[in-house]
C-alpha positions, 0 to 999 in steps of 0.5 A, a space after each residue: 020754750 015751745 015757741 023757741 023750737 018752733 021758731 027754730 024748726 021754722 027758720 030750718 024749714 025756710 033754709 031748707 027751701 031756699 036752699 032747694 031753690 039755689 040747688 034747683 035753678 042751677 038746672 034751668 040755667 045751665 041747661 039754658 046756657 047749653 041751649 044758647 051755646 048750641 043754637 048761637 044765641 045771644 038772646 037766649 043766653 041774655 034771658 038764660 042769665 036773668 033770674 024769674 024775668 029771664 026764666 019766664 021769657 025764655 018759657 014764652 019764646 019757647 011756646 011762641 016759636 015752637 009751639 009746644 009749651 010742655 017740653 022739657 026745658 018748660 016745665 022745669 023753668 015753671 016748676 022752679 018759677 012757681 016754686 020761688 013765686 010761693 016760697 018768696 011770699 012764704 019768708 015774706 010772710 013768716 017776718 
């Protein structure tokens, strides 16, 4: 019977951080959406549709044009890849 709880515990926990991870990577994209719309650009908001791929671009070009690779739109975009990276292999791992 313990096991059962925890299995249960363990599936809500997963939900939960999926869920975070949807809830967290509106953020990036409608800020992206914004920047692309401002700026005119089609790249921008090509990269700003693609999930991890796109999102990992955009933290490239950033620092490649501006040469600031802490800024506020690159960390929320590592923070939130990094957090699909382990989480991805958390539910890989729990199959």
């Amino acid at each position: 019977m313990q096991t059962e709880a925890r299995k249960k515990l363990l599936a809500g926990l997963m939900l939960a951080l999926v869920g975070l991870i949807i809830v967290g990577a509106l953020a990036p994209y409608g800020y992206g959406i914004y920047i692309a719309a401002v700026s005119n650009s089609t790249n921008d908001l090509l990269c700003s549709l693609v999930p991890v791929i796109g999102q990992v671009c955009l933290i490239w070009a950033s620092w490649s044009l501006y040469g600031a690779f802490f800024n506020a739109y690159t960390i929320p975009l590592i923070v939130w890849t990094a957090l699909v990276i382990v989480f991805g292999n958390i539910l890989r791992a729990s199959r």
